[in-house]
C-alpha positions as CSV (number, residue, x, y, z in Angstrom):
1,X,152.0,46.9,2.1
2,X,148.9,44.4,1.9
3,X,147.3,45.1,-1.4
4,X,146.8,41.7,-2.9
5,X,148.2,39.9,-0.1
6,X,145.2,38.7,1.0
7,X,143.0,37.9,-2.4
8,X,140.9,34.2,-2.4
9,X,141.7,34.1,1.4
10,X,139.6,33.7,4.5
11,X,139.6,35.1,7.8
12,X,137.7,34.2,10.7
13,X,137.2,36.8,13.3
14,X,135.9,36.5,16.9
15,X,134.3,39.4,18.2
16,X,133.3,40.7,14.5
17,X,130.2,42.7,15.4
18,X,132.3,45.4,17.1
19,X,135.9,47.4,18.4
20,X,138.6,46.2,16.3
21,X,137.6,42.9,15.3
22,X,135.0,44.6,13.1
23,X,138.1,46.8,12.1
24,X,139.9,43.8,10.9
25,X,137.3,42.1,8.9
26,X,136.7,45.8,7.0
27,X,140.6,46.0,6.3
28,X,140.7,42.3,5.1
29,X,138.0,43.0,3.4
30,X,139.9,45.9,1.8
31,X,142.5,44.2,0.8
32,X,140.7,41.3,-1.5
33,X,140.1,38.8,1.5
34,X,136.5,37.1,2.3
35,X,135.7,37.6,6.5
36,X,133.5,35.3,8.6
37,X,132.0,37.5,11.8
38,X,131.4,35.9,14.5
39,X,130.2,37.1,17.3
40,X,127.4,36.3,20.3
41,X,125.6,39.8,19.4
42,X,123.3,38.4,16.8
43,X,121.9,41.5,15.9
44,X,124.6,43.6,15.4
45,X,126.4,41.0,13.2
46,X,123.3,41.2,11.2
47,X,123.8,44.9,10.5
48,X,127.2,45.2,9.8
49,X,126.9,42.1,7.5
50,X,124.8,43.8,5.2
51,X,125.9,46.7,5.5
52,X,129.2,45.1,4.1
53,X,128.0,43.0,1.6
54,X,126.8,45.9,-0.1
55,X,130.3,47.5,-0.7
56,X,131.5,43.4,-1.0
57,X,128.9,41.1,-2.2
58,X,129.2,37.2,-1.9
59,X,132.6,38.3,0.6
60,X,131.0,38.3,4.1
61,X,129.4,36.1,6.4
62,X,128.4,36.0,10.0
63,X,128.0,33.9,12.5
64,X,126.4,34.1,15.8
65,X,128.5,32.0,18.4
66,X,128.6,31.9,21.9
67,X,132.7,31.2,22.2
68,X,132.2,29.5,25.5
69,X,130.5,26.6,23.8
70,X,132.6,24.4,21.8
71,X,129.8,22.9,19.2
72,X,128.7,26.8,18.1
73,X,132.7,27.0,17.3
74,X,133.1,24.2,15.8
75,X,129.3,25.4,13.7
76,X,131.2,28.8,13.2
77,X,134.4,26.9,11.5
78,X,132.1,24.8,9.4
79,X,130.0,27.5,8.2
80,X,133.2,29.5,7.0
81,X,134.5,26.1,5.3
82,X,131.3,26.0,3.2
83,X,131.4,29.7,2.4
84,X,134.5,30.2,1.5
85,X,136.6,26.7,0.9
86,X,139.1,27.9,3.7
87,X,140.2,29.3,6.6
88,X,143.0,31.2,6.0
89,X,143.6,33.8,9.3
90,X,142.1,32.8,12.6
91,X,142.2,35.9,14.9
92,X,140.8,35.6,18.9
93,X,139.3,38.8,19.5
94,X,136.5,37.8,21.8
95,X,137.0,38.9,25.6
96,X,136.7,41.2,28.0
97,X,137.7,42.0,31.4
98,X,135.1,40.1,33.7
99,X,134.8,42.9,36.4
100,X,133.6,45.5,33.5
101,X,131.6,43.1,31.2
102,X,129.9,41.6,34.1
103,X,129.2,44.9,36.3
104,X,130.8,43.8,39.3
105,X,130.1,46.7,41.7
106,X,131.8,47.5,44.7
107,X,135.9,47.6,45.1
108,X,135.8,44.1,45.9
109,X,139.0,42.0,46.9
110,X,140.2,38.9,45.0
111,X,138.6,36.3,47.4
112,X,135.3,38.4,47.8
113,X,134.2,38.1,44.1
114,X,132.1,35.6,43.0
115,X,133.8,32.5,41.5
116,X,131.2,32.5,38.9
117,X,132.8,35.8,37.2
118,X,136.2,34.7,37.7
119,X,134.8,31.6,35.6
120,X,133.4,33.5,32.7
121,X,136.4,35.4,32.6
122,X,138.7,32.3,32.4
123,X,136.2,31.0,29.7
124,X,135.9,33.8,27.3
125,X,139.4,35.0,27.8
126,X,141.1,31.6,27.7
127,X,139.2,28.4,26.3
128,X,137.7,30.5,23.8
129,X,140.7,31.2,22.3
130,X,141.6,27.6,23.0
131,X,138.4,26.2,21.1
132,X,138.8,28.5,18.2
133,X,142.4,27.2,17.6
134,X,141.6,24.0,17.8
135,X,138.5,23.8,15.5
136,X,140.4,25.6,12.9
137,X,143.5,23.7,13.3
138,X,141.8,20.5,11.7
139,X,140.8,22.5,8.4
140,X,144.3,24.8,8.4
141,X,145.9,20.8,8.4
142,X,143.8,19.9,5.7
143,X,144.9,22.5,3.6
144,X,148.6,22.6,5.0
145,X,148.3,26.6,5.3
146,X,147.4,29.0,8.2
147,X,148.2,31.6,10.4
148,X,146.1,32.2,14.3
149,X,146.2,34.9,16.1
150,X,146.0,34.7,20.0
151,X,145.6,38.2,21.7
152,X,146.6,38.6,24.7
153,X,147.0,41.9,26.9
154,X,149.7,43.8,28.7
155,X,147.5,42.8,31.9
156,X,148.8,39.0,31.4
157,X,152.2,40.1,32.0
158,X,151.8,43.6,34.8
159,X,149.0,41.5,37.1
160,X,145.8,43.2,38.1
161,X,144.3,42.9,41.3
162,X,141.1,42.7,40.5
163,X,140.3,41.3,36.8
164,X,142.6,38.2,37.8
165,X,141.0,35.8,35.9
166,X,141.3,38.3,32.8
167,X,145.2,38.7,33.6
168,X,145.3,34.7,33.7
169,X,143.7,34.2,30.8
170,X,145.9,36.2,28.5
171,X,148.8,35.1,30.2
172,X,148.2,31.8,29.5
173,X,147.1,32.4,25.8
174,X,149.8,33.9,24.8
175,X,152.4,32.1,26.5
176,X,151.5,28.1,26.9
177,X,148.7,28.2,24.1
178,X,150.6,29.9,21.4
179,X,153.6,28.4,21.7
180,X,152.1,25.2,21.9
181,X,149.8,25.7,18.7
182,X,153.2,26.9,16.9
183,X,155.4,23.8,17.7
184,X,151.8,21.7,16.6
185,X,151.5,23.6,13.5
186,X,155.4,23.8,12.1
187,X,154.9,20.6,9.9
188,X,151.5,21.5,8.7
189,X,152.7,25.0,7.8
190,X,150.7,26.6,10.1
191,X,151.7,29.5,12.2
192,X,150.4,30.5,15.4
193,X,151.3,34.0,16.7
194,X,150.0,36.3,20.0
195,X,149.3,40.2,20.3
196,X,149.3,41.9,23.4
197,X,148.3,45.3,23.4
198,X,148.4,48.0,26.3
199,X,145.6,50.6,26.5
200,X,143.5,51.0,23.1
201,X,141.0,53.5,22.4
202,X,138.2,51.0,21.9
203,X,137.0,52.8,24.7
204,X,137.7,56.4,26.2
205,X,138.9,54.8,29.8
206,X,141.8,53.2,28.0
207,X,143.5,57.0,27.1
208,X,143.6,56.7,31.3
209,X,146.3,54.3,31.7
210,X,149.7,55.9,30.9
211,X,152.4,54.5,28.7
212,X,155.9,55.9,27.7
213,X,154.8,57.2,24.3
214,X,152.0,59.3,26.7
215,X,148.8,58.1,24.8
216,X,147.1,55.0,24.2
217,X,147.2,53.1,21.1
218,X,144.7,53.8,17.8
219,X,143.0,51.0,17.1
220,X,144.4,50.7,13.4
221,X,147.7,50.7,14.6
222,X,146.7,47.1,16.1
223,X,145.0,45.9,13.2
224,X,147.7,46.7,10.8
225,X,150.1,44.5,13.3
226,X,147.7,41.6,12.6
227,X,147.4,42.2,9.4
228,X,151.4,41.8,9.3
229,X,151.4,39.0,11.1
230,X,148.9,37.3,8.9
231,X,150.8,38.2,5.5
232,X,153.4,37.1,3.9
233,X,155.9,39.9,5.7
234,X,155.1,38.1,8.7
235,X,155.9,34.4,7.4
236,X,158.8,33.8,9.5
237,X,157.1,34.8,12.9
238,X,155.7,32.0,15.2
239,X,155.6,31.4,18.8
240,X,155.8,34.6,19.4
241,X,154.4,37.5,21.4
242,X,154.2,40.6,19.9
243,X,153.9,43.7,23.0
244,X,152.5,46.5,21.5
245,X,151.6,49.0,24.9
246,X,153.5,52.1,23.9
247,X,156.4,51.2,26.3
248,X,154.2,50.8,29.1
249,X,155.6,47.9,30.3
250,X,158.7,50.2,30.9
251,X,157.2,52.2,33.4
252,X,156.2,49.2,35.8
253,X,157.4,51.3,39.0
254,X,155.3,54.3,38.0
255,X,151.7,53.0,36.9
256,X,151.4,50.3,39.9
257,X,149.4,51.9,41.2
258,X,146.9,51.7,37.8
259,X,146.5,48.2,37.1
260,X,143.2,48.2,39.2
261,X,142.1,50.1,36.1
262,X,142.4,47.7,33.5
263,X,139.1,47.8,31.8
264,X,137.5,48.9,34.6
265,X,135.7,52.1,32.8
């Protein structure tokens, strides 16, 4: 479905290093596309950015970025701009549910956690993907072409208890942000579209949560839904959120119970 559909064009990735926005890049990649990593893990970027240039030399960058900072973004944009000429395919895959990522122990309630974690969640969750789009936007003007990807989560539209700033976050990125983008981007050609995904095996944990289909999702299956979205079978999609949770959002009377788990483990 994507062979040549993606030849001479560039895609920036947050959260390169690792999980499936390392996945993207090697499927873009695959498919005759350069990729620009970005991610805060500077080492790890370094690895897997040699490690594919040796299958596809002169087609990768990376970048390290903290996305919480608005001049390494803007440094991350620039730097694909000089590699590559373009920046075809933004996709926000930086984040992470604050609770988990910031080892929050206890079973603390909402008011109880420190504001500080709340704020990191907002930050990497939210105005990352906010930055990103609008550094990008300027260059995807320029050249009158473009296509960003905001990802949200089926936690932005169940609630969770616990990781509320995380819930917020993609709530708010894939409703007011990516609609927004779209109705900025029409004229310029630029399309701005949102994932949210239920459970995902990036992680064991996530084959925990329970969804109609009775499994989580493959990681693939999410990257080739991007990779739709970005191609030219996609072209008439924008403003849009795209569920993908294996019909969990069906079963909201019977997994209630489980949204304290929502990247808990």
């Amino acid at each position: 479905m994507f062979q040549g559909e993606f030849n001479g064009k560039t895609l920036l990735a947050t959260g390169g290093a690792s999980g499936m926005g390392l996945l993207l890049c090697e499927e873009f990649l695959k498919y005759g596309g350069n990729a620009v990593l970005v991610d805060i893990n500077a080492d790890a970027l370094a690895l897997h950015v040699q490690r594919l240039n040796e299958r596809y030399a002169g087609k990768v960058i990376g970048v390290p970025c903290d996305v919480r900072d608005y001049k390494q973004v803007c440094n991350a944009c620039d730097e694909a701009v000089k590699a590559f000429n373009s920046i075809d395919v933004l996709v926000n895959l930086a984040g992470g549910a604050e609770i988990r990522m910031l080892g929050v122990a206890g079973d603390l309630e909402f008011c109880d956690v420190p504001i500080e974690v709340y704020d990191w969640g907002l930050d990497v969750n939210l105005r990352a993907q906010m930055y990103f789009d609008h550094a990008v936007f300027k260059q995807m003007r320029a050249q009158m072409s473009g296509v960003i990807v905001n990802i949200g989560s089926i936690a932005g539209m169940e609630g969770c208890p616990r990781n509320i700033a995380y819930s917020t976050s993609k709530s708010g990125a894939v409703g007011g942000l990516t609609m927004s983008v779209a109705l900025a981007g029409a004229k310029y050609n630029v399309r701005c579209v949102a994932l949210s995904p239920g459970p995902v095996l990036t992680r064991k944990a996530m084959s925990n949560m329970k969804t109609l289909l009775g499994r989580a999702g493959e990681p693939i299956e999410l990257v080739n839904m991007i990779l739709f979205l970005a191609s030219s079978h996609g072209a008439f999609i924008t403003g849009e959120n795209i569920l993908m949770d294996g019909g969990r959002i069906l079963m909201r009377d019977k997994v209630h119970g489980d949204n304290n788990k929502y990247g808990e483990k």
